[in-house]
Backbone as CSV, one residue per row, in Angstrom:
resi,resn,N_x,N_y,N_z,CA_x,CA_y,CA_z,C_x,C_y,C_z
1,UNK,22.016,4.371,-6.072,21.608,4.123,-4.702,22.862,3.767,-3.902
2,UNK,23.144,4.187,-3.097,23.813,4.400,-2.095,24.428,2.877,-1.310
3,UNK,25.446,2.766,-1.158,25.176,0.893,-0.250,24.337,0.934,1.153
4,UNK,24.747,1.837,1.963,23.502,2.016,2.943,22.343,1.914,2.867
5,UNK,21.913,2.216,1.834,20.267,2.580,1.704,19.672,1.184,1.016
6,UNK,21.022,0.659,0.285,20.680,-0.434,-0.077,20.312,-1.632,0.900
7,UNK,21.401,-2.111,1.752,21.368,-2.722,2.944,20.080,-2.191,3.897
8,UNK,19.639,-1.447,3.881,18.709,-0.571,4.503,17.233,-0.879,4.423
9,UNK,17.187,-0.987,3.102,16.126,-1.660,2.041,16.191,-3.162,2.010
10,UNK,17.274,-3.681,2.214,16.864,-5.107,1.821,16.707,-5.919,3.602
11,UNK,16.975,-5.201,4.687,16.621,-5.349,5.803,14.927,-5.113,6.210
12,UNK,14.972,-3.787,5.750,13.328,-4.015,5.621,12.106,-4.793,5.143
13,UNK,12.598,-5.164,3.925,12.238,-6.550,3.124,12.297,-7.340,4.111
14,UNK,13.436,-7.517,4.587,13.489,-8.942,5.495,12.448,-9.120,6.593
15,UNK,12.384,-8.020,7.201,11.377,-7.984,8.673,9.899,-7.858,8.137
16,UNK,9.612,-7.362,6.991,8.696,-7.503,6.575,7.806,-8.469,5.895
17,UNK,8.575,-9.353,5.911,8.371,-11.135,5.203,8.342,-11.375,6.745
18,UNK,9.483,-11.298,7.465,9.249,-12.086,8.730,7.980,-11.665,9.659
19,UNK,7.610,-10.484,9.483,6.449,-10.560,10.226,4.962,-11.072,9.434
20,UNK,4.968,-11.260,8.184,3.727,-10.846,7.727,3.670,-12.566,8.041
21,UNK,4.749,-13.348,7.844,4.774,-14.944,8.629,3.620,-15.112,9.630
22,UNK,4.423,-14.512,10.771,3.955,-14.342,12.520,2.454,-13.815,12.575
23,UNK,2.174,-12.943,11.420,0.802,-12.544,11.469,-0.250,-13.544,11.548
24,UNK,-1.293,-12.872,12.129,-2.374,-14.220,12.218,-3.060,-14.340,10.896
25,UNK,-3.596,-15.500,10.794,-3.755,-15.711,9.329,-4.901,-15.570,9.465
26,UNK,-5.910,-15.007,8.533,-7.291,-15.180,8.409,-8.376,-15.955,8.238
27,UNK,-9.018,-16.177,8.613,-10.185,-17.209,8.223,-11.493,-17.277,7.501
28,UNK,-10.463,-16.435,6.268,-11.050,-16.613,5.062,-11.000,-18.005,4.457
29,UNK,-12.147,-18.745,3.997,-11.882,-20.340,3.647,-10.781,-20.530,2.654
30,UNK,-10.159,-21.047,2.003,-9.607,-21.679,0.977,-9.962,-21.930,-0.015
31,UNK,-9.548,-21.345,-1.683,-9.956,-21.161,-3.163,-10.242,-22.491,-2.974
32,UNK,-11.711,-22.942,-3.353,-11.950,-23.889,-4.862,-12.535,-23.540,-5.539
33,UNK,-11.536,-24.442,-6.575,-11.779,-24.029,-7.666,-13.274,-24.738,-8.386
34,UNK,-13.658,-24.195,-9.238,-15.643,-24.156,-9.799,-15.153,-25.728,-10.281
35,UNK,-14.061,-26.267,-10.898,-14.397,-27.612,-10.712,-14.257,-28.932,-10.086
36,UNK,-13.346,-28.427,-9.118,-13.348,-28.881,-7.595,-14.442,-29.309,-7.206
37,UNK,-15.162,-27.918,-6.908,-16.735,-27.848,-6.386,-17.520,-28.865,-7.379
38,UNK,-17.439,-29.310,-8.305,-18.487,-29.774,-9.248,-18.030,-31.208,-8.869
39,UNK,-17.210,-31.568,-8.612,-16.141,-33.092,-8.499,-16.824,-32.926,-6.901
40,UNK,-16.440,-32.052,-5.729,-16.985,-32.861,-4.414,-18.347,-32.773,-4.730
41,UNK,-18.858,-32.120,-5.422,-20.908,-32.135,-5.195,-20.810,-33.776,-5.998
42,UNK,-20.698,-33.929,-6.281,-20.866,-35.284,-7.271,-20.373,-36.113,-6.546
43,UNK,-19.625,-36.409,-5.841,-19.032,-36.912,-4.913,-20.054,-37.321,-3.850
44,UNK,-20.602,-36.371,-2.995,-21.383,-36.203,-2.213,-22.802,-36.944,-2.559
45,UNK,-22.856,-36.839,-3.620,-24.328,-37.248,-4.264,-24.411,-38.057,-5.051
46,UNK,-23.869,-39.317,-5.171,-23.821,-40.126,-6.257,-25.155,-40.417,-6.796
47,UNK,-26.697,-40.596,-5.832,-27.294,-41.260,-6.277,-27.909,-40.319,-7.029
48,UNK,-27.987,-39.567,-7.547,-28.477,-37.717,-7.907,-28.441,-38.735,-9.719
């Protein structure tokens, strides 16, 4: 590979991290995990 193409490539990398940053983030909720969930339900419900 060529040094151009190299530099070329690792510029693209770069803008491509930098935008996927700037992107709006989704509001998909946040992993928990199955025993997370079992720890806040219990939590929530002591007298259960």
């Amino acid at each position: 590979m060529n040094r151009q193409k190299k530099i070329k490539q690792l510029l693209k990398a770069h803008q491509k991290k930098a935008n996927a940053k700037l992107a709006p983030k989704s509001n998909k909720p946040k992993y928990i995990s199955k025993a997370d969930r079992l720890k806040l339900e219990a939590e929530a419900s002591p007298e259960t």
